[in-house]
Phi, psi and omega in degrees: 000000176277000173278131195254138200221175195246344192226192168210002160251170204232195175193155195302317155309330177313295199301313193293294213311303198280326146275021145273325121002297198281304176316327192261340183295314210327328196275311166001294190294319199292319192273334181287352173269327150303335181240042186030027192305342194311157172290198188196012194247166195325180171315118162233143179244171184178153180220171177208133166238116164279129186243162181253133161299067207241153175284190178291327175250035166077005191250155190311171162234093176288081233206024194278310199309332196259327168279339156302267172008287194291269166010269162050084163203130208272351147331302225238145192237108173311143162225167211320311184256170181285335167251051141230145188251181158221118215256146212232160148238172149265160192288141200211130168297162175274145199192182197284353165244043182298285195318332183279306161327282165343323186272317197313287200314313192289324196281337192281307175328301186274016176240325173307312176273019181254335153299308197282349166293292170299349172303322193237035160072041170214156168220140147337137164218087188256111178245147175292311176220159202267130193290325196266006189286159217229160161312304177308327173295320202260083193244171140286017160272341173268002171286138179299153211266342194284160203285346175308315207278322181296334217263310173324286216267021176259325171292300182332291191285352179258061029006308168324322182055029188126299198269129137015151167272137120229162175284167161168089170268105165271110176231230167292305175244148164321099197223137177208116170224167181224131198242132180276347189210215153290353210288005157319319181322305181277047137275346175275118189227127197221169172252115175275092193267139163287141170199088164315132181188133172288141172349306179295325170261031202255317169300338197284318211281352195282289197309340174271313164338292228272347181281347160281351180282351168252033187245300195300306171315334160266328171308317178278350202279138212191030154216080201270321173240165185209117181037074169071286111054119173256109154274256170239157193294353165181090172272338151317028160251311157311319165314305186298306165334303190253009165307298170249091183294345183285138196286214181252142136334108184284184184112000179275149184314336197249350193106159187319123186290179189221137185324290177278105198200191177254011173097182164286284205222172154301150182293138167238334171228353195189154153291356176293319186316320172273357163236351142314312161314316179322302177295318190271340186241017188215095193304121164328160185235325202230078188284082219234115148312132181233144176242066168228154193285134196321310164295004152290331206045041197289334178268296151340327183267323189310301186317328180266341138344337209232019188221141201257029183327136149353283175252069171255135212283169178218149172261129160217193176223118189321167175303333158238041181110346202275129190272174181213167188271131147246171165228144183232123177248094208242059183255011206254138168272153173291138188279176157270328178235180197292314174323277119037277164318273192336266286235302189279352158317276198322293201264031153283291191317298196311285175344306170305324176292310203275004161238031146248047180222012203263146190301296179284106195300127177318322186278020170274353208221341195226118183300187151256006169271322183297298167328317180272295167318341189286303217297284176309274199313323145336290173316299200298300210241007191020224210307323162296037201263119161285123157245164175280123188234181190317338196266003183060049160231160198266117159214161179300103174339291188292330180264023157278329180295298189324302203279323191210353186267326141289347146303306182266008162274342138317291188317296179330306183289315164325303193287338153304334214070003190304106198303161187309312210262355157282334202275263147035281196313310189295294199293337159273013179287275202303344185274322202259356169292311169302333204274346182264349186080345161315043122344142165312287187315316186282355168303270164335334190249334174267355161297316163323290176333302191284326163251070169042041188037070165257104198280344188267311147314280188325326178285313169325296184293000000 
């Protein structure tokens, strides 16, 4: 979906064209995953952050073409709505001064764009949602100009047949809207980690990804409200879900799959798996013909493109053609500082590294139905959430972090090579954020509290 297309409507040859295409990359893949063709040299990291555009009185600014413009940076990227951008790094092995880098690029990257911003009278925000967005902001007057996004929300609503988008979120209070188009989507904003990995490790780190996804979702969560409303402790995981309902094909072992979702299953034999599901089980969305040669795969990364896993693998390629494994983990809300963001990238790798590197694989010890309930209640109840953890025991999200999950996420990060004292740094971000109970969202929500949920103060501060 990073891609820029020329048109946006479609016609019944379109559809045929492009699943043939998809049928031929699809087998394509099949055979470069039979002949280990993948690249093979260490771990590479890279992240993507989405940010918000907001005015002088805290309310959005749709305004990303003049903030690019002003900008002029091949980094930074248009999103769905006009006041959200994306701030990119490049991808770097991994090594002992990777987290310092990360910091060094993201801070000079957001102080480049909070200039280029103060330029048209807007400033950078980073939040899973903006406390002060309005229903009326997520308008199709607020779509961003590139022809993907008209197309997104022309497919979508012709999936639809007709029928209304709507949310209908139970958290501390009740919010129900019903939406004509996509832009619900774009309340949402998250920090995207990368994780480049060879073929051979490509299941330990996917299936630890998702098992870690419900730690990284409380940890991380900094979207507590939605049009006034205190939902869940990181309602951008309900938002984004049900923003884009078109499902799946039935017929997947489990019922019918969903665009946006925690996946089927843990990966078992292959990362092939998530994109044979791709094919078999997901109507094209986007038929965007490419006159391009079978090996780009170009109708396989768009399609896949167009399915929201949680933890989803990506095709990319070396510099000489040589194809390669990622993993995008995209359960983390945009953070408030640059720190923050850093410090939680730190305790993904490390978390990830030490279990997918444990002599016994976690998903032999953790169902993926457990994983996946960890995950939702996680989102919904952050830090108090009991979950079932590997030892098949019940414990409190947060004195799991505190007792033992920040241990090993040292241990992860070591084993990486990351220096001791960048590892320290991070990871002692995340030790006093739990240990204090301060998550962003619980930041935001007791600060609401004390000033009478004034969302427009809150954005401030």
């Amino acid at each position: 979906m990073g891609e820029e297309i020329q048109y946006s409507r479609f016609n019944q040859n379109d559809y045929r064209q492009f699943e043939q295409r998809l049928a031929d990359e699809t087998d394509l893949l099949r055979q470069w995953f039979e002949q280990q063709a993948f690249a093979r040299q260490p771990l590479v990291a890279g992240y993507e952050l989405e940010a918000w555009l907001i005015n002088a009185q805290c309310q959005p600014c749709p305004d990303n073409d003049r903030f690019l413009d002003r900008a002029d940076n091949a980094l930074l990227s248009a999103e769905l709505a006009r006041f959200n951008v994306e701030l990119n790094v490049e991808p770097e092995a991994i090594n002992a001064s990777l987290l310092q880098h990360f910091e060094q690029q993201l801070s000079q990257l957001w102080s480049h764009c909070q200039q280029s911003a103060n330029a048209i009278d807007c400033r950078l925000l980073g939040a899973g949602i903006l406390p002060t967005l309005k229903d009326e902001d997520l308008s199709l007057k607020n779509i961003s100009s590139l022809q993907r996004y008209k197309a997104l929300n022309e497919q979508v609503l012709r999936h639809q047949r007709g029928a209304t988008i709507k949310l209908n979120i139970n958290g501390a209070e009740h919010l129900q809207v019903e939406h004509k188009d996509v832009m619900l989507e774009a309340a949402a904003t998250s920090l995207q980690i990368h994780l480049q990995v060879p073929q051979a490790l490509a299941v330990r780190y996917y299936n630890a990804s998702i098992i870690v996804s419900s730690i990284m979702v409380a940890v991380g969560a900094n979207s507590p409200f939605l049009f006034n409303k205190q939902l869940w402790e990181e309602t951008r995981i309900p938002v984004f879900e049900q923003s884009v309902p078109t499902g799946g094909l039935g017929g997947a072992a489990s019922g019918p799959v969903h665009r946006v979702s925690f996946g089927s299953d843990y990966a078992r034999e292959s990362l092939f798996e998530c994109f044979l599901e791709n094919q078999q089980h997901f109507p094209v969305l986007l038929p965007v013909s490419f006159d391009r040669p079978l090996e780009q795969l170009r109708h396989l990364r768009l399609h896949n493109g167009t399915i929201w896993r949680w933890n989803r693998p990506l095709i990319g390629f070396e510099e000489d053609g040589t194809p390669h494994l990622r993993i995008e983990h995209r359960v983390i809300a945009s953070a408030p500082s640059t720190l923050d963001n850093i410090a939680n990238i730190a305790f993904y790798y490390g978390l990830v590294e030490f279990y997918a590197s444990q002599q016994q694989p976690p998903e032999n010890l953790l169902t993926f139905a457990d994983a996946k309930d960890n995950f939702y209640r996680a989102a919904q109840l952050g830090l108090k959430h009991r979950l079932r953890w590997t030892d098949n025991e019940r414990h409190t999200l947060q004195q799991l972090v505190l007792d033992r999950l920040l241990l090993e996420a040292e241990a992860g990060l070591y084993k990486l090579g990351i220096d001791e004292s960048q590892s320290k740094k991070y990871l002692g971000i995340i030790e006093a954020r739990v240990k204090s109970a301060q998550t962003g969202s619980a930041w935001q929500q007791a600060f609401a509290h004390k000033h009478r949920c004034d969302m427009t103060l809150l954005t401030r501060t």
